[in-house]
Backbone as XML, in Angstrom:
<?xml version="1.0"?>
<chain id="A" units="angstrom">
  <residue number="1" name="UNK">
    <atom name="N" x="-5.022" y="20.036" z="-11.641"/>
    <atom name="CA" x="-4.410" y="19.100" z="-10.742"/>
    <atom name="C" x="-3.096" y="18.616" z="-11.343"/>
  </residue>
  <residue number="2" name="UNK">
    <atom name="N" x="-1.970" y="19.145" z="-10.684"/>
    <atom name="CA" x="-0.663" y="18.821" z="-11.875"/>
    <atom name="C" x="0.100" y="18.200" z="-10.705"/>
  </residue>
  <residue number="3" name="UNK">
    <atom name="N" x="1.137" y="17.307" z="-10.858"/>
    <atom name="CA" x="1.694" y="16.236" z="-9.469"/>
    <atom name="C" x="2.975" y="16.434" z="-10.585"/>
  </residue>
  <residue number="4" name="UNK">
    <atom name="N" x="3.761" y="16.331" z="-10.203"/>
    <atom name="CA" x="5.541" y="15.859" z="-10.221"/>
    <atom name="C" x="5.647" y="14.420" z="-10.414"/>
  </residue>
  <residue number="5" name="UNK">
    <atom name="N" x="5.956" y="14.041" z="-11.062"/>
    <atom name="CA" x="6.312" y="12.507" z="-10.859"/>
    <atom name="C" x="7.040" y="12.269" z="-9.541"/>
  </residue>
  <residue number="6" name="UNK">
    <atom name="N" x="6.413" y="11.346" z="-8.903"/>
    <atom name="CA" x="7.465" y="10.532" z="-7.653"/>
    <atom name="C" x="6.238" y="10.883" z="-6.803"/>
  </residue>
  <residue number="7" name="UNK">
    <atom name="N" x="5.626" y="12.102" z="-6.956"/>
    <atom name="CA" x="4.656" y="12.570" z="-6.038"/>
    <atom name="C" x="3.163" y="12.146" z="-6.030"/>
  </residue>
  <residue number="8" name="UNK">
    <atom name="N" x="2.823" y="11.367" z="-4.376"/>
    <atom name="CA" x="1.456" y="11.390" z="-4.341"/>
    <atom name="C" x="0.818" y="12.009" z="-4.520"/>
  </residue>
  <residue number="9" name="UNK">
    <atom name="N" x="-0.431" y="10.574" z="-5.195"/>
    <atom name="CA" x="-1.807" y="12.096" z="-6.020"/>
    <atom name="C" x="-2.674" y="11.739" z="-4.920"/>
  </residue>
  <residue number="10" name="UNK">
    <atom name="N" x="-3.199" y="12.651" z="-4.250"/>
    <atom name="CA" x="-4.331" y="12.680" z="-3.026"/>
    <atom name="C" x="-5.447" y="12.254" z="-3.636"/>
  </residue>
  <residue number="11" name="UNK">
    <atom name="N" x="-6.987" y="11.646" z="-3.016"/>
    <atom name="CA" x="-7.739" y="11.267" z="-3.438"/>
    <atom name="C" x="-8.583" y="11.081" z="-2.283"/>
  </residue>
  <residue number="12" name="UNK">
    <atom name="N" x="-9.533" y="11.924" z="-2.692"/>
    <atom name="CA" x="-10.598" y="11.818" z="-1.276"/>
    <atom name="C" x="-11.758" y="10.208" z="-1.786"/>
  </residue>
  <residue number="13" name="UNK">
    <atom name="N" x="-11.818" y="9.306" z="-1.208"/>
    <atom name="CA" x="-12.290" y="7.803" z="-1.124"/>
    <atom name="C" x="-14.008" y="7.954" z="-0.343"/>
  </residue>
  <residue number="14" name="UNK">
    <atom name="N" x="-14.898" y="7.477" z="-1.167"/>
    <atom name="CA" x="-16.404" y="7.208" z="-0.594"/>
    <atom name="C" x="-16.001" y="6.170" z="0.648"/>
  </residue>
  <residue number="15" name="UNK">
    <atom name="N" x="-15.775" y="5.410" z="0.639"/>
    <atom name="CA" x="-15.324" y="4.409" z="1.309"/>
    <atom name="C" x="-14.460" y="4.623" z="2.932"/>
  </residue>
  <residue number="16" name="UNK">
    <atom name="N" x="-14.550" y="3.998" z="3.547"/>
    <atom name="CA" x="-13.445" y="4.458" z="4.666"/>
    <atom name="C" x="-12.352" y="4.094" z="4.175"/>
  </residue>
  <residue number="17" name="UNK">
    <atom name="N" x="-12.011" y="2.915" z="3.397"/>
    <atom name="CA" x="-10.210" y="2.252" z="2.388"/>
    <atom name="C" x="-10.417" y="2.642" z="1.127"/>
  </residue>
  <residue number="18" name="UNK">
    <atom name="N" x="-9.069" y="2.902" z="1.123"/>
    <atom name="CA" x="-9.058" y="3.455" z="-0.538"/>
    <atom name="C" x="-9.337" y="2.235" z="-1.655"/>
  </residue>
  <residue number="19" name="UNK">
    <atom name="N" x="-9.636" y="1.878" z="-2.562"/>
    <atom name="CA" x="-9.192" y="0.755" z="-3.024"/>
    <atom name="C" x="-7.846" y="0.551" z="-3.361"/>
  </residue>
  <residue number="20" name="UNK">
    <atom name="N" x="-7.189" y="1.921" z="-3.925"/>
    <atom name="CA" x="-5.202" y="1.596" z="-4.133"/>
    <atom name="C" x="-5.066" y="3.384" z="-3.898"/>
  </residue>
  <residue number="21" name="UNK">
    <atom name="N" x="-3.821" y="3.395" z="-3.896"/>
    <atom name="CA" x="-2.918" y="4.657" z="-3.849"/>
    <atom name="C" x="-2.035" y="5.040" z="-5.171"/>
  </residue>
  <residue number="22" name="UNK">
    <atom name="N" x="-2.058" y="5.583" z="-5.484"/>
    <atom name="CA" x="-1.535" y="6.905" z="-6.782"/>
    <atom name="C" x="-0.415" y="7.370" z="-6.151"/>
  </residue>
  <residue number="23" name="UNK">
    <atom name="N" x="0.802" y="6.949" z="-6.989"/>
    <atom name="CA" x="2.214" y="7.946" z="-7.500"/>
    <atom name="C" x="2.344" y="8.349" z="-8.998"/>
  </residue>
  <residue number="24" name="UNK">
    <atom name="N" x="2.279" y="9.575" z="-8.805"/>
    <atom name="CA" x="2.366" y="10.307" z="-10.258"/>
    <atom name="C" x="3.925" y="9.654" z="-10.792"/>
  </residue>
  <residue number="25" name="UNK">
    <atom name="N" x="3.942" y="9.046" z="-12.412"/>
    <atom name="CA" x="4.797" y="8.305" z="-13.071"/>
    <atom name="C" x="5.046" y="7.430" z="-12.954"/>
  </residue>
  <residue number="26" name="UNK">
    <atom name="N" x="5.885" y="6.606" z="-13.682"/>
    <atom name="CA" x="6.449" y="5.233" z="-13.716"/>
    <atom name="C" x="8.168" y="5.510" z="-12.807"/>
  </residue>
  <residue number="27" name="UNK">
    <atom name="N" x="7.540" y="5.186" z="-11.499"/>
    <atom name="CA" x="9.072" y="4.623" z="-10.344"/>
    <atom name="C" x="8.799" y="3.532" z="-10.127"/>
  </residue>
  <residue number="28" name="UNK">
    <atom name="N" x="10.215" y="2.975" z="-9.150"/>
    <atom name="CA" x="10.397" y="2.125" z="-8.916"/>
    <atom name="C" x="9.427" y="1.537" z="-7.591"/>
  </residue>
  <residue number="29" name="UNK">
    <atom name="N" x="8.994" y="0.219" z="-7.525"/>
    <atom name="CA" x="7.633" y="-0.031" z="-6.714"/>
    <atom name="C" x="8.453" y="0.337" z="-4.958"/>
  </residue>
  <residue number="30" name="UNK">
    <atom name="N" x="9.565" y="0.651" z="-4.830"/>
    <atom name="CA" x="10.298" y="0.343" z="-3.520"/>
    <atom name="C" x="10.199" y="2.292" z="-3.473"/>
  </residue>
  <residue number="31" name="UNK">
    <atom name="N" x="10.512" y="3.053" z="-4.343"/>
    <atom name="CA" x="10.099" y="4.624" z="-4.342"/>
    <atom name="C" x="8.568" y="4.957" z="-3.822"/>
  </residue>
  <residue number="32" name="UNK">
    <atom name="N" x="7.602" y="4.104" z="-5.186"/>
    <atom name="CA" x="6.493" y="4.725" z="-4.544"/>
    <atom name="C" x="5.862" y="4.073" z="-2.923"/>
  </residue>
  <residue number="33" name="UNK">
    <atom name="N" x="6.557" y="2.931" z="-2.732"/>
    <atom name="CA" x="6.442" y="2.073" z="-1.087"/>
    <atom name="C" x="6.178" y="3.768" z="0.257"/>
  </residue>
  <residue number="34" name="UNK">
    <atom name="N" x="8.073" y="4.189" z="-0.680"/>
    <atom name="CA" x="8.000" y="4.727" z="0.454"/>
    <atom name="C" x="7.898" y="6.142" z="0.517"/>
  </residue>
  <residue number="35" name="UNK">
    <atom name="N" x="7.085" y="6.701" z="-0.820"/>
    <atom name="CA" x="6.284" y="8.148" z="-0.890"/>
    <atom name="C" x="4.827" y="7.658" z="-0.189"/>
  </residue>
  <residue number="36" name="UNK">
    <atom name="N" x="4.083" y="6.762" z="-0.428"/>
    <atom name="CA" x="3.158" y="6.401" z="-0.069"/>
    <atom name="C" x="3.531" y="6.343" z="1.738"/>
  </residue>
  <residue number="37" name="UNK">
    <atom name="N" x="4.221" y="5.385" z="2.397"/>
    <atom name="CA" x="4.273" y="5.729" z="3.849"/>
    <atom name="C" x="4.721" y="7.093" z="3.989"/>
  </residue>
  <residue number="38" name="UNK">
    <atom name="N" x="5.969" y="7.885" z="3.322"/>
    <atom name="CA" x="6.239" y="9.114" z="4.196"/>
    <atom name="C" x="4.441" y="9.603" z="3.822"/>
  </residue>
  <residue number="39" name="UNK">
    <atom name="N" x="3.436" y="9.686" z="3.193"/>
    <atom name="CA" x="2.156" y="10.642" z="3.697"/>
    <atom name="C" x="1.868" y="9.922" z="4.773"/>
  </residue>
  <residue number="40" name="UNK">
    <atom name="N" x="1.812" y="9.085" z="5.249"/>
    <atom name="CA" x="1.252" y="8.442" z="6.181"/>
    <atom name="C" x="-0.247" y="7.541" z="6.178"/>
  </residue>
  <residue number="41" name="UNK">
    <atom name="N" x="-0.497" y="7.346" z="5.166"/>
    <atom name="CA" x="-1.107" y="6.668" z="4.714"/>
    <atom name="C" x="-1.827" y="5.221" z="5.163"/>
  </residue>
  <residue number="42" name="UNK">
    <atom name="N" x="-0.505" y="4.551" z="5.562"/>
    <atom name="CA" x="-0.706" y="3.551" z="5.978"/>
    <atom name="C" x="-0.695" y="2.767" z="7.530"/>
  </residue>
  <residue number="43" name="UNK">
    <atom name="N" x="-1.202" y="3.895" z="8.452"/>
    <atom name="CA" x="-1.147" y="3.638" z="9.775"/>
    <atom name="C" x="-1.710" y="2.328" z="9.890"/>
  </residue>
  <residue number="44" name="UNK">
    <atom name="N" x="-3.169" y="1.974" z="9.347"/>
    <atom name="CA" x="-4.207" y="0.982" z="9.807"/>
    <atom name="C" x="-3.452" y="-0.214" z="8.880"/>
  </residue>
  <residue number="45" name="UNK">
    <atom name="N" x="-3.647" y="0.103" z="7.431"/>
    <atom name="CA" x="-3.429" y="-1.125" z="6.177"/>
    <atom name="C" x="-2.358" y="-1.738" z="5.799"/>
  </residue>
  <residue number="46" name="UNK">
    <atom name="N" x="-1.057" y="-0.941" z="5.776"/>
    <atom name="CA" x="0.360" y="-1.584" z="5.827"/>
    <atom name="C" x="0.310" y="-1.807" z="3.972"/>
  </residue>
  <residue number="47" name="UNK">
    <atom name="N" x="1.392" y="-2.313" z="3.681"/>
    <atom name="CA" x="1.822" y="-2.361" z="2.514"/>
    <atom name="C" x="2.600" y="-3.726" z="2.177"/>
  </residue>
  <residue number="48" name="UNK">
    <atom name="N" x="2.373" y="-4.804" z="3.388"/>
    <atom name="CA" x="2.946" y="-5.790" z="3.408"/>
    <atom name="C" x="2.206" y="-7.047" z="2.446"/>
  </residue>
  <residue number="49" name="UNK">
    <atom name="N" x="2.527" y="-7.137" z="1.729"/>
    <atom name="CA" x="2.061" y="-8.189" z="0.157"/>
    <atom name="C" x="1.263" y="-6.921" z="-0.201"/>
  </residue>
  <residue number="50" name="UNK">
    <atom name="N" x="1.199" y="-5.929" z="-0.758"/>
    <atom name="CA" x="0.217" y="-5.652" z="-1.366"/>
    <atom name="C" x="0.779" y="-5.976" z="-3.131"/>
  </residue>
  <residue number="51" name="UNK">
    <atom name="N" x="0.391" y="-5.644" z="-4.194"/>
    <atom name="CA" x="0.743" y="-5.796" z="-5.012"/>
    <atom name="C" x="0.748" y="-4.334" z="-6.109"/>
  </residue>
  <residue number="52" name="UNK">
    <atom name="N" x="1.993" y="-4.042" z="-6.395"/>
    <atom name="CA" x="2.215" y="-2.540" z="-7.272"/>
    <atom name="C" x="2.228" y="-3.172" z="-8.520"/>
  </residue>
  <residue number="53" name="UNK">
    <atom name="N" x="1.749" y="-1.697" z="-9.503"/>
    <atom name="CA" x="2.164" y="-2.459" z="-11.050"/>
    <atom name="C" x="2.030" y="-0.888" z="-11.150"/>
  </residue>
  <residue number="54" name="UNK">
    <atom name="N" x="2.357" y="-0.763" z="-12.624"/>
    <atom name="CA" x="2.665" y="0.422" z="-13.617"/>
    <atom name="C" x="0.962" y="0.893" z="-14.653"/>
  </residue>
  <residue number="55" name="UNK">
    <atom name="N" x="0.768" y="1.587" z="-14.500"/>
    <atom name="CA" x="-1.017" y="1.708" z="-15.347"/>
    <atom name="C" x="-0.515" y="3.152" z="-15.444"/>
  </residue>
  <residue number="56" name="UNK">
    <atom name="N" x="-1.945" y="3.879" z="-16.795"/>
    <atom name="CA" x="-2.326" y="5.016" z="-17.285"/>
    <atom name="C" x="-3.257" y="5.763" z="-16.568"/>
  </residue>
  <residue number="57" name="UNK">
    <atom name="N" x="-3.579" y="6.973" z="-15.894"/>
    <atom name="CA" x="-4.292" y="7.095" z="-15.931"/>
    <atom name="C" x="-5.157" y="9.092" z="-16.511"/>
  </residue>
  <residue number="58" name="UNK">
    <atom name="N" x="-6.250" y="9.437" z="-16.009"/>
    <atom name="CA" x="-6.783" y="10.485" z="-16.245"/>
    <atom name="C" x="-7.804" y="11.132" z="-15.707"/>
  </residue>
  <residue number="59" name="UNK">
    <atom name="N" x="-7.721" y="12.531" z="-15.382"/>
    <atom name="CA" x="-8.661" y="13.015" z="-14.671"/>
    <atom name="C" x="-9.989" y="13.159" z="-15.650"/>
  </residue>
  <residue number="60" name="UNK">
    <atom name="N" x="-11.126" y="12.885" z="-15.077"/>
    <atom name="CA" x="-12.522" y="12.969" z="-15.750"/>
    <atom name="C" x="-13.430" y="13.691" z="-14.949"/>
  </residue>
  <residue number="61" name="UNK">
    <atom name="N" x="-14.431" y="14.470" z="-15.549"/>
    <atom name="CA" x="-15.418" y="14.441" z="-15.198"/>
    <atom name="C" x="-16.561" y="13.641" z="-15.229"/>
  </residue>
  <residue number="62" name="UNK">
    <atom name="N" x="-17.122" y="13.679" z="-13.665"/>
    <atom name="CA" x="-18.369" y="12.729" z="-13.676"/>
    <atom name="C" x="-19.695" y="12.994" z="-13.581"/>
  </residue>
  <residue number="63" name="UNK">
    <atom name="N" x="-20.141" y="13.934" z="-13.608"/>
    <atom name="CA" x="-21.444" y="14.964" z="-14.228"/>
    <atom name="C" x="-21.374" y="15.579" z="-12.616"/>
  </residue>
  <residue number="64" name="UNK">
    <atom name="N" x="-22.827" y="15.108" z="-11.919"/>
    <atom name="CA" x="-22.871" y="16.353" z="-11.052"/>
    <atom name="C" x="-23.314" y="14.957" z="-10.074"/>
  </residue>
  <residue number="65" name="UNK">
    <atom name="N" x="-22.019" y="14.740" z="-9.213"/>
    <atom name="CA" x="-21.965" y="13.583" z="-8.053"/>
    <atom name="C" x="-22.599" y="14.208" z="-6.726"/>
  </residue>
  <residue number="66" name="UNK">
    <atom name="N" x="-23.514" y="13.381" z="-6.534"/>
    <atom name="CA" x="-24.181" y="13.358" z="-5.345"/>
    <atom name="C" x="-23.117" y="14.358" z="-4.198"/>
  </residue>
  <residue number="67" name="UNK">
    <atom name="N" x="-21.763" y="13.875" z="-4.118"/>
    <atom name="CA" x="-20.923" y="14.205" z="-3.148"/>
    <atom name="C" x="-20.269" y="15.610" z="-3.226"/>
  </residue>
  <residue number="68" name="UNK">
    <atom name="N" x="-20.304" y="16.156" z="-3.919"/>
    <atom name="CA" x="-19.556" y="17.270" z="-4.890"/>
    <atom name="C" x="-18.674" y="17.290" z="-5.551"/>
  </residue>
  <residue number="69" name="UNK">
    <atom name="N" x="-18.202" y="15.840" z="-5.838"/>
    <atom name="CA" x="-16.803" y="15.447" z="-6.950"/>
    <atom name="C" x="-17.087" y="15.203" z="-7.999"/>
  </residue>
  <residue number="70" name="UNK">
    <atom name="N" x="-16.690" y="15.994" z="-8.412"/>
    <atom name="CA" x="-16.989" y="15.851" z="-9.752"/>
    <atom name="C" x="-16.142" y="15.280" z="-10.635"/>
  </residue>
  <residue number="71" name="UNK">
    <atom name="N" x="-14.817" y="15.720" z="-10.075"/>
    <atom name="CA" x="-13.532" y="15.092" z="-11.149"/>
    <atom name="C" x="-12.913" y="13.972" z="-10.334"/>
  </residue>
  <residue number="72" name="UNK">
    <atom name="N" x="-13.231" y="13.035" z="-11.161"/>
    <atom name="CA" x="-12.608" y="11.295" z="-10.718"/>
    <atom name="C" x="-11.233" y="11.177" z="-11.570"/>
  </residue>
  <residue number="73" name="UNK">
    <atom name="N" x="-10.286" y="10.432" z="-10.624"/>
    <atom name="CA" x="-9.218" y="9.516" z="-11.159"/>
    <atom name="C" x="-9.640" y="8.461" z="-11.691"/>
  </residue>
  <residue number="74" name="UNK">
    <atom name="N" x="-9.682" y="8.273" z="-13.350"/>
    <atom name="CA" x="-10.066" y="6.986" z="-13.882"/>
    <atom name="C" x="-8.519" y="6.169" z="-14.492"/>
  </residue>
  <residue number="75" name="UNK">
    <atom name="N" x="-8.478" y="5.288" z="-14.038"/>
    <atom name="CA" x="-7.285" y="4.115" z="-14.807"/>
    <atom name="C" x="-7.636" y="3.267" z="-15.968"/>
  </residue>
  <residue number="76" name="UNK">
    <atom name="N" x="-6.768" y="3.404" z="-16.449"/>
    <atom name="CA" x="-6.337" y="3.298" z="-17.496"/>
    <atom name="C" x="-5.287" y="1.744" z="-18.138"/>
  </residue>
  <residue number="77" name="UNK">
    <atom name="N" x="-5.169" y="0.749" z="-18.969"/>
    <atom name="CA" x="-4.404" y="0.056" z="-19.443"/>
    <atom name="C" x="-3.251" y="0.332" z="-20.286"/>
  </residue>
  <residue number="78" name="UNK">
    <atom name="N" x="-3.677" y="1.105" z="-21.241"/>
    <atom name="CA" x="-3.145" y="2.297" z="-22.381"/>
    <atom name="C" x="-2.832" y="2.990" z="-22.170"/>
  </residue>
  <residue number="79" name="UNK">
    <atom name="N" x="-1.883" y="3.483" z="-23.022"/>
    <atom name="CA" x="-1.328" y="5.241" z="-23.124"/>
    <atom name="C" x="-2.468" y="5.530" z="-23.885"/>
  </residue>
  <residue number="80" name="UNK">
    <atom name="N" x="-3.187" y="6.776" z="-23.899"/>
    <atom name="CA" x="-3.685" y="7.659" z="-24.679"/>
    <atom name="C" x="-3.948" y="9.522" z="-24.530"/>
  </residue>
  <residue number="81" name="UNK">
    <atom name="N" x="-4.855" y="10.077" z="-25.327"/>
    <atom name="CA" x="-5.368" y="11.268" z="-24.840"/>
    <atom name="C" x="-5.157" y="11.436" z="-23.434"/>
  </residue>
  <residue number="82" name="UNK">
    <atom name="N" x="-4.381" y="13.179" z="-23.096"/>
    <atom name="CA" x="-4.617" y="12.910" z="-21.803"/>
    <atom name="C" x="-4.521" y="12.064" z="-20.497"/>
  </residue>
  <residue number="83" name="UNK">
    <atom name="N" x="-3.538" y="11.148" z="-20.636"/>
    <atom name="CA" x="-3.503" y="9.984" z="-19.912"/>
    <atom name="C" x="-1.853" y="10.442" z="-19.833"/>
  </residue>
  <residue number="84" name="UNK">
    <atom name="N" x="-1.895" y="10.164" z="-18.247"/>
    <atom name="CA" x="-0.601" y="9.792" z="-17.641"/>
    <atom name="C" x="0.224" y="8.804" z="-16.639"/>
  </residue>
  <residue number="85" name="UNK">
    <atom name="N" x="1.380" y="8.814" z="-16.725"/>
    <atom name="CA" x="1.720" y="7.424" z="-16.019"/>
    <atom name="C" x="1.600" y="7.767" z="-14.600"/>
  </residue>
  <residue number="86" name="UNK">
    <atom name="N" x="1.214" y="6.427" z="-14.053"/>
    <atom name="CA" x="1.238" y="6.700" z="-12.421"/>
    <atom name="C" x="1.652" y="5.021" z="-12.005"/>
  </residue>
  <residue number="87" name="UNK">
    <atom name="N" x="1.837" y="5.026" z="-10.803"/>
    <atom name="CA" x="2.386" y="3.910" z="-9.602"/>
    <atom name="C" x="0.983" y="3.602" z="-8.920"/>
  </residue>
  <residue number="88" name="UNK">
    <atom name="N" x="1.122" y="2.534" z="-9.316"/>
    <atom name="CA" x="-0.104" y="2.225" z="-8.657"/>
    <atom name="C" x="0.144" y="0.930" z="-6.938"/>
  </residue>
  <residue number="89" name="UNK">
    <atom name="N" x="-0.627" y="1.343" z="-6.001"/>
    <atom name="CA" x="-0.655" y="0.018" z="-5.121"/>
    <atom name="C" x="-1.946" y="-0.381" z="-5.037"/>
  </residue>
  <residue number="90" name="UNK">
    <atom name="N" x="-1.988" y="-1.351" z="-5.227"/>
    <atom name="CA" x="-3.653" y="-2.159" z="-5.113"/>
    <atom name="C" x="-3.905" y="-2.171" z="-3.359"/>
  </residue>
  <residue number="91" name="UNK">
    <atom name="N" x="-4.981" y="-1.576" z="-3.091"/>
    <atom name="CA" x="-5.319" y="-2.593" z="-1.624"/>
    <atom name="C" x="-6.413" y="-3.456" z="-1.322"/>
  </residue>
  <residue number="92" name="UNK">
    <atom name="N" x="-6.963" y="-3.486" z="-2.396"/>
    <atom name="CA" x="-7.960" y="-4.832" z="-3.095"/>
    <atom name="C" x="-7.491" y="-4.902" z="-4.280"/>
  </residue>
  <residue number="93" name="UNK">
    <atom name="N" x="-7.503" y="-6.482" z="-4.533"/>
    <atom name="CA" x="-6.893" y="-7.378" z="-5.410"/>
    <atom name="C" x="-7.814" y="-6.756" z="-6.562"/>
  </residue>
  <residue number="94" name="UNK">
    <atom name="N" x="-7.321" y="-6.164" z="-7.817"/>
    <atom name="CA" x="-7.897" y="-5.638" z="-8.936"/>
    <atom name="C" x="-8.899" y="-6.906" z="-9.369"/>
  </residue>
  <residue number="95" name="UNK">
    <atom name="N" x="-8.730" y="-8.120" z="-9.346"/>
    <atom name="CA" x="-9.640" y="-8.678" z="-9.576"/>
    <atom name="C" x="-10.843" y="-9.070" z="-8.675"/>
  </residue>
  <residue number="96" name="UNK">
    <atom name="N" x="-10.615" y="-8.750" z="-7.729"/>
    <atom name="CA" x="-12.208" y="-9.153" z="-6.818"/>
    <atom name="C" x="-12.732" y="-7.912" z="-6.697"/>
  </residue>
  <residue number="97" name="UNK">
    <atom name="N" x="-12.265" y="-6.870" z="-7.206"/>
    <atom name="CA" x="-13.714" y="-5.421" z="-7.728"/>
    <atom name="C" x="-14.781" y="-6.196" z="-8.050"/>
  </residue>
  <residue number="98" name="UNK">
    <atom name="N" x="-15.571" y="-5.594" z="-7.382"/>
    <atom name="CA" x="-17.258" y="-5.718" z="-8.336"/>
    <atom name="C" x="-17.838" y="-7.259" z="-7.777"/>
  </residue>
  <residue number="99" name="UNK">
    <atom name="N" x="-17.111" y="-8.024" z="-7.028"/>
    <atom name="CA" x="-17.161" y="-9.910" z="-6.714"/>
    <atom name="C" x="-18.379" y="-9.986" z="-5.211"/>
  </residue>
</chain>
């Protein structure tokens, strides 16, 4: 799974909403705004207050998922192993996960 920086990383979601959207590298939050609408993405949810920031992340495996995915996008705080920069948009507030 190799992305270009600037370029959305697709992500098939359990959920009917994603929790956020993926731009491969560190751009500017007004770039990945509007890589994220040109996919079209945002017919229903909009992008109006959402909140972007800059994070690490990495593809993992997750043993043998009920669904057939096996390889998850996990995020990241850190640079490390394997870890790359991406654009992140929240569409739930990173802190009310799990609330």
């Amino acid at each position: 799974m190799k992305y270009k920086d600037g370029e959305y990383i697709s992500l098939i979601w359990d959920g009917c909403m994603p929790d956020a959207y993926y731009v491969k590298g560190w751009i500017s939050f007004d770039e990945a705004r509007n890589v994220i609408i040109g996919e079209e993405c945002l017919e229903d949810y909009g992008l109006e207050g959402k909140p972007f920031r800059h994070a690490y992340a990495r593809w993992s495996t997750q043993g043998d998922a009920p669904d057939g995915c096996s390889v998850v996008l996990k995020e990241y705080k850190e640079s490390g192993r394997g870890r790359f920069k991406v654009t992140v948009c929240d569409i739930y507030d990173p802190q009310q996960k799990g609330k």
